[in-house]
MARKEKE-113942 format. One record per residue (C-alpha): residue number from 1; residue in three letters; x, y, z; chain. Coordinates in Angstrom, 2 decimals. Each point is the difference from the previous one (the first is absolute). Example, Ala and Ser with C-alpha at 12.3 -4.5 7.8 and 13.67 -1.06 7.14 Angstrom:
BEGIN
PT     k     r         u         v         w   c
PT     1   ALA     12.30     -4.50      7.80   A
PT     2   SER      1.37      3.44     -0.66   A
This chain:
BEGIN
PT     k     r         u         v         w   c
PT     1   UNK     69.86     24.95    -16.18   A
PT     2   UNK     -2.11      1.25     -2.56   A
PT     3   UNK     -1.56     -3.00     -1.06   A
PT     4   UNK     -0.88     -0.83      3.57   A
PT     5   UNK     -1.86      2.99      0.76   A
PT     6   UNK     -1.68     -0.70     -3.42   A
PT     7   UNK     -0.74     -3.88      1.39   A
PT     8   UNK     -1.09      1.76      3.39   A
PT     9   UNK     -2.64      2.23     -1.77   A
PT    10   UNK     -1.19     -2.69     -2.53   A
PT    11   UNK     -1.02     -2.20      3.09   A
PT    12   UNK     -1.45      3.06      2.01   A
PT    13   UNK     -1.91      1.18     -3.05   A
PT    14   UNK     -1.34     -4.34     -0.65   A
PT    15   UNK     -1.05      0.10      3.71   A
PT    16   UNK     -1.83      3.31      0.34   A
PT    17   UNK     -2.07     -1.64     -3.39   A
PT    18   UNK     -0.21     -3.30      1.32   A
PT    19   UNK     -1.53      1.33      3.91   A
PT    20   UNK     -2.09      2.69     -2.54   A
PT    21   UNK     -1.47     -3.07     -2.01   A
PT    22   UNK     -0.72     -2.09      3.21   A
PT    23   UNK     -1.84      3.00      2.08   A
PT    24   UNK     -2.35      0.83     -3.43   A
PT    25   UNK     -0.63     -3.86      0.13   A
PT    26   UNK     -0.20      0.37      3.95   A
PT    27   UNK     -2.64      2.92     -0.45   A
PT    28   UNK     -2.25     -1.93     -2.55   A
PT    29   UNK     -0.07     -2.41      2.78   A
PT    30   UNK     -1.20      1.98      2.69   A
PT    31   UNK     -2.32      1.09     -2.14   A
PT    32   UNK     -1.15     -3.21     -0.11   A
PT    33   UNK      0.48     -1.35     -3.27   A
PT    34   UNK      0.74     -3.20     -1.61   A
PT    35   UNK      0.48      0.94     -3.48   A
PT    36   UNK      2.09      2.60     -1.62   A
PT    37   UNK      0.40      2.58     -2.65   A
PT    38   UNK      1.19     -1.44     -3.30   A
PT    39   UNK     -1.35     -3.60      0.91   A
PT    40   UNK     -3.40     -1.39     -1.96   A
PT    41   UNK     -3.08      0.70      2.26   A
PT    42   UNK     -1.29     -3.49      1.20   A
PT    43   UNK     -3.23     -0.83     -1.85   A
PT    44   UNK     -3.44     -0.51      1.64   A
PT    45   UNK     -3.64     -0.40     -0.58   A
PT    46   UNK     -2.57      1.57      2.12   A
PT    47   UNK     -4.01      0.40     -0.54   A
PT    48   UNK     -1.16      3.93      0.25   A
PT    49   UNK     -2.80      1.16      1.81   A
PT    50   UNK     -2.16     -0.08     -2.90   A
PT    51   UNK      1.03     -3.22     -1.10   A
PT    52   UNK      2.47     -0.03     -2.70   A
PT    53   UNK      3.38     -1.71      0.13   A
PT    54   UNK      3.10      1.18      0.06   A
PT    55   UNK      3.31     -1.18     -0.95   A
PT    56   UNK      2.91      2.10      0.29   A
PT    57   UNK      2.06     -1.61     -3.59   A
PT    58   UNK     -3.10      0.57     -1.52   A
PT    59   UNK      0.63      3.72     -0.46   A
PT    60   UNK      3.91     -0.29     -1.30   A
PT    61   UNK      0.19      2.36     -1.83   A
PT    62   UNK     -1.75      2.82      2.03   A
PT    63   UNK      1.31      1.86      3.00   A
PT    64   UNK     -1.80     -1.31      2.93   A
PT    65   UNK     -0.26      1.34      3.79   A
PT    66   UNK     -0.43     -2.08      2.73   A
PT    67   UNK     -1.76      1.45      2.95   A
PT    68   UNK      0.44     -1.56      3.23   A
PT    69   UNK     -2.93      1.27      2.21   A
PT    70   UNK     -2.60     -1.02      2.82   A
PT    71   UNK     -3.01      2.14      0.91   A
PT    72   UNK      1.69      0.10      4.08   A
PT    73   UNK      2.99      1.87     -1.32   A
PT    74   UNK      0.03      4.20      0.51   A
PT    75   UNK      3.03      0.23     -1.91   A
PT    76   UNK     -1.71     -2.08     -2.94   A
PT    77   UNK     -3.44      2.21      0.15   A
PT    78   UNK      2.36      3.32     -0.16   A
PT    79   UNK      1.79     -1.37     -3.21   A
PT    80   UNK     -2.57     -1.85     -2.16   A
PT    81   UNK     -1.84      3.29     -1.10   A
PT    82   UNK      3.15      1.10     -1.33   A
PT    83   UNK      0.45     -3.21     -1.38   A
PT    84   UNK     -3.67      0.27     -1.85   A
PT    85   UNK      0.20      3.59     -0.68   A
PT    86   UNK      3.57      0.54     -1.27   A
PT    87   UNK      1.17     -3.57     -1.80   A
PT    88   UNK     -3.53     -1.98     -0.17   A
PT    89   UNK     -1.80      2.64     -1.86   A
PT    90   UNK      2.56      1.44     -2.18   A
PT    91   UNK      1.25     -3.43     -1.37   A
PT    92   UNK     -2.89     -2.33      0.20   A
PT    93   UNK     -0.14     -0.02     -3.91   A
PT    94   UNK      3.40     -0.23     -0.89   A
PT    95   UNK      2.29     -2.98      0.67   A
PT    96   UNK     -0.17      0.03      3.42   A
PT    97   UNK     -1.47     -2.71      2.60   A
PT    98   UNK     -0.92      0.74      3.68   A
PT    99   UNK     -0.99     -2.72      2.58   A
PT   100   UNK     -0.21      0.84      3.24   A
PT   101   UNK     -0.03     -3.29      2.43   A
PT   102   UNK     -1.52      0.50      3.39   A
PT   103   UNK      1.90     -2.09      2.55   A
PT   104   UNK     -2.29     -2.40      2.11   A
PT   105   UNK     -3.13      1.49     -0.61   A
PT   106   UNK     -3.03     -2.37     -1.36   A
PT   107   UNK     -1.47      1.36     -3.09   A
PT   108   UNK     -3.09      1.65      1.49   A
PT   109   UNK      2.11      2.52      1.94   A
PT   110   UNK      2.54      0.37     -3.33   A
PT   111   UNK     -3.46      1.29     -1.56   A
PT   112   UNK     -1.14      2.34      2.51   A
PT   113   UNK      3.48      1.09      0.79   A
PT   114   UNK      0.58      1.16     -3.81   A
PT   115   UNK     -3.55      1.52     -0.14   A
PT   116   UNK      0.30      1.69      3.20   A
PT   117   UNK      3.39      1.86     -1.62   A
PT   118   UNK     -1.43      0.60     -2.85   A
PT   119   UNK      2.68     -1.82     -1.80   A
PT   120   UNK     -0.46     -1.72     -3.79   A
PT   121   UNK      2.49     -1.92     -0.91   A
PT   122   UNK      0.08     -3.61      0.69   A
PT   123   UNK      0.42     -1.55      3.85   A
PT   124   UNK      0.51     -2.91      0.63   A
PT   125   UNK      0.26     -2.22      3.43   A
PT   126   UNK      3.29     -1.98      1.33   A
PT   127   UNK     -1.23     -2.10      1.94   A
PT   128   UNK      2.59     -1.66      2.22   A
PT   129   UNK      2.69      3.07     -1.45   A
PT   130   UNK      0.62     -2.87     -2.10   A
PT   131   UNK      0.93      2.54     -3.29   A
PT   132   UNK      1.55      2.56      2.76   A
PT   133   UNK      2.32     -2.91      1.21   A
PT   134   UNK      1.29     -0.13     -3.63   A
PT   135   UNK      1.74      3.19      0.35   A
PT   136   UNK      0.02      1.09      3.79   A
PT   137   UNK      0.48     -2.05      3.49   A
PT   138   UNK     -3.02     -0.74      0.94   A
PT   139   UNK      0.04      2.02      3.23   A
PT   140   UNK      0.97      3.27     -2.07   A
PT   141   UNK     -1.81      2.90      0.05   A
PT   142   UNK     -3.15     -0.32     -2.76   A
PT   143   UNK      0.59      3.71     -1.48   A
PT   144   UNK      2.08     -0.77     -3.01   A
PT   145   UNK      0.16     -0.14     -3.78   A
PT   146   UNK      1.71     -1.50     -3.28   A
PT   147   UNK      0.13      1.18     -3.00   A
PT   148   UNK      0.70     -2.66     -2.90   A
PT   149   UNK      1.29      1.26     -3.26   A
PT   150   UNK     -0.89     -1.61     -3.32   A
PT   151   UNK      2.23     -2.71      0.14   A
PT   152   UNK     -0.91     -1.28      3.42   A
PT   153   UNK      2.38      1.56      2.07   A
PT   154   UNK      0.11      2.00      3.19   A
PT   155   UNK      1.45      3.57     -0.46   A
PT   156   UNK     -1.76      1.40      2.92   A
PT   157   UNK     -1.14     -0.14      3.34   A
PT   158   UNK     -1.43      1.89      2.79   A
PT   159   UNK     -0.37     -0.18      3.87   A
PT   160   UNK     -2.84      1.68      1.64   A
PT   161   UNK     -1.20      3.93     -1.69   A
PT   162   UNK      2.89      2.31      0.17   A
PT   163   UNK     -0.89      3.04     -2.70   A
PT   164   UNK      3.67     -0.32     -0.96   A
PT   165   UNK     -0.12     -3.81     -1.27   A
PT   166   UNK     -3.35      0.27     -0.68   A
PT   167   UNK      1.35      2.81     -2.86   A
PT   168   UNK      2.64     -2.40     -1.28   A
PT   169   UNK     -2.11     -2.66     -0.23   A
PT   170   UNK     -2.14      1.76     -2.21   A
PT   171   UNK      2.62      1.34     -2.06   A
PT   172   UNK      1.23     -3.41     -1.09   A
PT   173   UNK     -3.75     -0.98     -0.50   A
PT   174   UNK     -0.45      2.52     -2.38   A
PT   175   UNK      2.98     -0.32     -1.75   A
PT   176   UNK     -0.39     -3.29     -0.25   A
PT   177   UNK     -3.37     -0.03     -1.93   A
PT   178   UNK      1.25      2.77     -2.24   A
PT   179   UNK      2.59     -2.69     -1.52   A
């Protein structure tokens, strides 16, 4: 009798973890990504406003932040001068990357977009999402962003500006470059 109520609460506890595991995956998914935490970020190369190339393996080694962004989104205009104010410009000499990849946009209205917000760090445009479809569905919303650590893999991401995430995201940033 014992060892069946034992049995009975080893396979209650195995399916509450298993349904837990699937509705986290399930969430990420709604949220419209294609990658996940703990998996290498998918590598690119994109040309910045200003002409330089980038290549995400080129900066193993650094913490890098991908910024998904397009000068139509309100939610991105609301979050990017945190972005510049409170990560950019605190950590734009140490080991840290930032790209920020504007989603559709031709170059020309990257470059006013990022002068318009008064924003410094490197944009760059996605033309056909083609980078964005690396890591989201390409119908997904464009407010997003993935942070890279120094090995090449994800450990963070974010959905639209929520203070909250926006916080935690910063907090593993930071920690992060510290190490």
């Amino acid at each position: 009798m014992k060892h069946s109520k034992f049995v009975a609460a080893l396979a209650f506890t195995l399916l509450l973890l298993v349904s837990t595991g699937i509705r986290a995956q399930e969430k990420e998914q709604d949220r419209g990504y294609i990658v996940e935490v703990g998996q290498m970020a998918p590598d690119f190369t994109v040309t910045t406003t200003d002409g330089k190339t980038f290549k995400l393996s080129d900066y193993r080694g650094k913490v890098v932040m991908i910024q998904f962004t397009a000068s139509w989104c309100g939610v991105c205009r609301k979050e990017m001068p945190h972005i510049e104010s409170e990560i950019w410009l605190p950590l734009k000499s140490k080991d840290f990357v930032l790209i920020g990849l504007d989603r559709d946009e031709p170059k020309d209205v990257v470059a006013a977009f990022a002068k318009k917000m008064s924003i410094t760090y490197p944009l760059a445009p996605d033309p056909d999402s083609k980078v964005f479809c690396l890591y989201a569905l390409k119908n997904a919303g464009v407010t997003r962003n993935v942070i890279v650590d120094r090995d090449g893999k994800i450990v963070f991401l974010t959905r639209l500006y929520d203070e909250k995430e926006f916080g935690a995201m910063k907090e593993v940033i930071f920690k992060l470059v510290q190490k």
